[in-house]
Each structure stands twice: as C-alpha cells, then as structure tokens.
C-alpha positions in Angstrom: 0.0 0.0 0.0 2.8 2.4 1.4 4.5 1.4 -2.0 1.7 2.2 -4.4 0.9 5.6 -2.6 5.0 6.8 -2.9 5.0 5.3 -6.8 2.0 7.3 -7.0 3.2 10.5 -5.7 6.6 10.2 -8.1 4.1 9.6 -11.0 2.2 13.4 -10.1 5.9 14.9 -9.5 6.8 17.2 -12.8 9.8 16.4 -14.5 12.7 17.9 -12.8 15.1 20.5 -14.5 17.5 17.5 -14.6 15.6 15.6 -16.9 15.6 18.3 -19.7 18.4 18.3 -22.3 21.4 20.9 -20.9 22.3 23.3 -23.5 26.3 23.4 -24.3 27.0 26.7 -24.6 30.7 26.2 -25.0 29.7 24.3 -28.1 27.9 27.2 -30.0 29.7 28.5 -33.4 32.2 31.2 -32.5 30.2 34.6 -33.0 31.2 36.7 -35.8 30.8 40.3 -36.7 28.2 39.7 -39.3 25.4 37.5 -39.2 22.0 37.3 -40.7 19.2 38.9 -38.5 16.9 36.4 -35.8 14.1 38.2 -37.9 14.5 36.2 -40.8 13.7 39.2 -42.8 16.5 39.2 -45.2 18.0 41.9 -42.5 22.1 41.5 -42.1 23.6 42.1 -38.8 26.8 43.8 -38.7 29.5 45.1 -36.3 28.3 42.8 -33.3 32.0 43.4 -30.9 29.8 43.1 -27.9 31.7 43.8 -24.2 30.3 42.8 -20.6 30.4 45.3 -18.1 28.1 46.1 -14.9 26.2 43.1 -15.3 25.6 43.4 -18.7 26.8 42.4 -22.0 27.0 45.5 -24.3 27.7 46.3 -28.6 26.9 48.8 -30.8 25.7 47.2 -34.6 24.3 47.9 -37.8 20.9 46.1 -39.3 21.7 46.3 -43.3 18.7 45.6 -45.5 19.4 43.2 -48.7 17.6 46.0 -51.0 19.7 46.8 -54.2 20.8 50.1 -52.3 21.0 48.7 -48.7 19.3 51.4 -45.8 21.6 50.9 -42.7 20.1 50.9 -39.3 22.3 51.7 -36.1 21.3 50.5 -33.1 22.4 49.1 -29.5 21.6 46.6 -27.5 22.0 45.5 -24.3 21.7 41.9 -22.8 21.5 40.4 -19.2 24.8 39.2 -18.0 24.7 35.7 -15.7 27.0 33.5 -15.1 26.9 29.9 -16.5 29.4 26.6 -17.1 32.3 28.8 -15.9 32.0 32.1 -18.4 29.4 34.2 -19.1 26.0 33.9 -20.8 24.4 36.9 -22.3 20.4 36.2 -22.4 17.1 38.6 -22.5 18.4 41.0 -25.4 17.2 44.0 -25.6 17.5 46.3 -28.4 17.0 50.3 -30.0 17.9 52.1 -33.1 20.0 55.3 -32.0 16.7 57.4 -33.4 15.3 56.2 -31.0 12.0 55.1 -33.5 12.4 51.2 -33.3 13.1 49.0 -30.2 12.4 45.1 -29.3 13.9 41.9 -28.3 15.9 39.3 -29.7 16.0 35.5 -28.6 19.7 35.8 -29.5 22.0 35.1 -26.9 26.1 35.2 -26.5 28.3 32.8 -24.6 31.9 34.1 -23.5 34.5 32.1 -22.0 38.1 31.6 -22.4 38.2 35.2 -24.0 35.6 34.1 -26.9 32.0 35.4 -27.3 29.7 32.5 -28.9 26.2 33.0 -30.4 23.3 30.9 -29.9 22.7 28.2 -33.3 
C-alpha cells in the first residue's frame, strides 16, 4: 500500500530540470561580426563586438537591408549578463535604433568564456 501511494506520488511529480536536455553553450559556433538577422527578414547584422560590463553584455551594430541600395540601421543593444558553465551567458536581449524610433527583443543570446564570445545556433 505504502508502495503504491509513494510510486503514485513520483508519477504526479513534474519532471525535474535535470531531466531536460542541458544546452552546451561552450559548443555554440564562434560569433562573428556579421550574421544574418533572428528576424528572418533578409535583415544582415553587422559590427556585433559586444563587451560585458556592470552586469551586462553591451555592442553597438548595424541592421543592413538586402535591397539593391541597402538602408543601414544603427542600433544598441543590451543583454543580461549571468554567469553559467564557468563564463558568461548573455540572455534577454534588448535592443534600439539610436533614433530612437524602433526598439524590441531578440532570442539571441552570446556565450563568453576563455576570452571568446559565442552565439546561440
């Protein structure tokens, strides 16, 4: 009885965290200046150098349309900095153009460790 109430009450538990798949982050590609936009609008990133400080990981870049004459956007943006498998994981981006006209968020996010700054697949 005892046995069918405890096999019970592991049956209602949710899965634990431990269960899920663990992401790798030192296994993401190296991150590279340019890179095509998390928009999947034809939009090309460029000048990503990001840089942690106070908490937060920190660049400057350019969105470039793929229009015959390309219109450059600048913006920054600005992600959370915590820390994770011994270097830094950049998560919760958060972005504006220096106009100030467009702003959003990105589900984007850097790695650094070792002195290299990876980007999410």
């Amino acid at each position: 009885m005892v046995e069918r109430w405890i096999l019970g009450l592991l049956l209602a538990m949710p899965v634990s965290a431990a269960a899920q798949p663990v992401e790798k982050f030192a296994e993401w590609p190296v991150l590279k200046s340019t890179f095509p936009s998390t928009s999947g609008s034809g939009i090309v990133i460029k000048g990503y150098d990001p840089v942690i400080t106070g908490g937060k990981c920190v660049t400057t870049f350019m969105a470039v349309t793929s229009d015959a004459v390309p219109a450059v956007y600048p913006n920054y943006i600005e992600f959370d900095a915590v820390a994770a498998e011994g270097g830094t994981l950049c998560t919760n981006g958060r972005w504006r153009a220096f106009e100030g006209g467009a702003s959003g968020t990105t589900p984007y996010r850097l790695f650094f460790k070792d002195g290299v700054f990876r980007g999410s697949p």
